[in-house]
N, C-alpha and C positions, 0 to 999 in steps of 0.2 A: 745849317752847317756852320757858316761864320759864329749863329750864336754860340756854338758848341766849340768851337776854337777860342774864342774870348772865355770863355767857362775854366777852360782848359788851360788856360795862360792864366786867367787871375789862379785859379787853384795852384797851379805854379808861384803865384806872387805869395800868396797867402803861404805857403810851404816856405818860402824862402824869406819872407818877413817875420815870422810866429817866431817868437824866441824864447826861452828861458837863461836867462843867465843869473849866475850866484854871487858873483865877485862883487861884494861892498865897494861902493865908491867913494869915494872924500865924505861924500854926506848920507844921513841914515836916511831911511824912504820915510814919508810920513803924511800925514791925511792932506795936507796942501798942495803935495805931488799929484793927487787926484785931478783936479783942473789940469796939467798939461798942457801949462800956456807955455811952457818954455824947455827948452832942449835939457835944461839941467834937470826939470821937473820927469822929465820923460824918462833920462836916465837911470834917475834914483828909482822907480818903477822898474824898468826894467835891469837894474843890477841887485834889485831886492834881496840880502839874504833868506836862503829857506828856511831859517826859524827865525824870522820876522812873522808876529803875529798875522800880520797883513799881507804875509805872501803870494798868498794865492790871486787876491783878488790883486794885487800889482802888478804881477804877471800878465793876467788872463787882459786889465786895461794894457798894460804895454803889445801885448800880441796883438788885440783888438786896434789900438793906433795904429800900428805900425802896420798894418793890413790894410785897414780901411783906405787911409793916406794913397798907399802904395796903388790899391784896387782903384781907386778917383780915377789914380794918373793913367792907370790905364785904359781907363773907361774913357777918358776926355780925348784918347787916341783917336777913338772912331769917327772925329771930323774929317771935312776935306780938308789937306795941306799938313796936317798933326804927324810931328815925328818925336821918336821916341829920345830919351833924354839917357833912358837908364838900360842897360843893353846889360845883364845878367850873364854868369859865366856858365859855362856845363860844363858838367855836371853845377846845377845851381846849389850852393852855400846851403848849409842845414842850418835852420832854424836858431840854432844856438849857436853856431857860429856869426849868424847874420846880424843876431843883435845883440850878441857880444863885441862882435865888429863896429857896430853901433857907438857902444857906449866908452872902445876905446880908439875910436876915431872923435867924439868930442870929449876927451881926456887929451888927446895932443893937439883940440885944439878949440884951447875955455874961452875964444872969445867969443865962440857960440854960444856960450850955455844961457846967455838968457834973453837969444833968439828964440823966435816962435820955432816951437815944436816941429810943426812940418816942413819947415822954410829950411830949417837946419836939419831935420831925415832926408831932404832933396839934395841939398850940399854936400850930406854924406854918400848918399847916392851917386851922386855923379862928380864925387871926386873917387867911390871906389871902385865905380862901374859903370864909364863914361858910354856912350857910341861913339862908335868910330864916323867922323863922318869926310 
């Protein structure tokens, strides 16, 4: 049953992280975005224009990051004393909203962009969907 509930919440995370966004950024996406060492690198992935040769697979790495990332956080829930950081809203953000949220949340604010990737999806995180505690 728990395992089915955690299934059920990551599937959740995964819905509400998977994005597609279209809006070019400052910068074109380009084969060194691939690595996704760094927030800007992530960006340019996920704000890939659709006729960028490389769309699809920019995408599909940006959805995959930002899933996976998100699925850890949750998975590393399941210790004793472990609370959650990122408290989602409901009806939870669609996909495209969520990482369009993303990439213009480190648009106001570049002095992330060449933080590490995940350090700065967490910061986005929970500067836009804190817990209350």
């Amino acid at each position: 049953m728990k395992s089915s509930l955690i299934i059920t919440a990551l599937s959740i995370a995964f819905a509400f992280c998977l994005a597609v966004v279209t809006t070019p950024t400052a910068e074109a996406t380009d084969e060194s975005d691939f690595a996704a060492d760094t927030a800007g690198q992530l960006a340019n992935l996920c704000s890939t224009a659709s006729d960028n040769p490389d769309y699809v697979a920019a995408i599909h790495f940006c959805e995959g990051f930002l899933v996976g990332a998100y699925r850890y956080h949750l998975a590393s829930l399941d210790g004793p004393g472990m609370q959650k950081v990122v408290c989602l809203p409901k009806p939870v953000p669609s996909r495209d909203n969520a990482a369009g949220n993303f990439v213009t949340w480190l648009e106001a604010h570049p002095r992330y962009r060449n933080d590490n990737a995940v350090e700065a999806q967490f910061k986005w995180l929970t500067d836009t969907w804190p817990c209350q505690r």
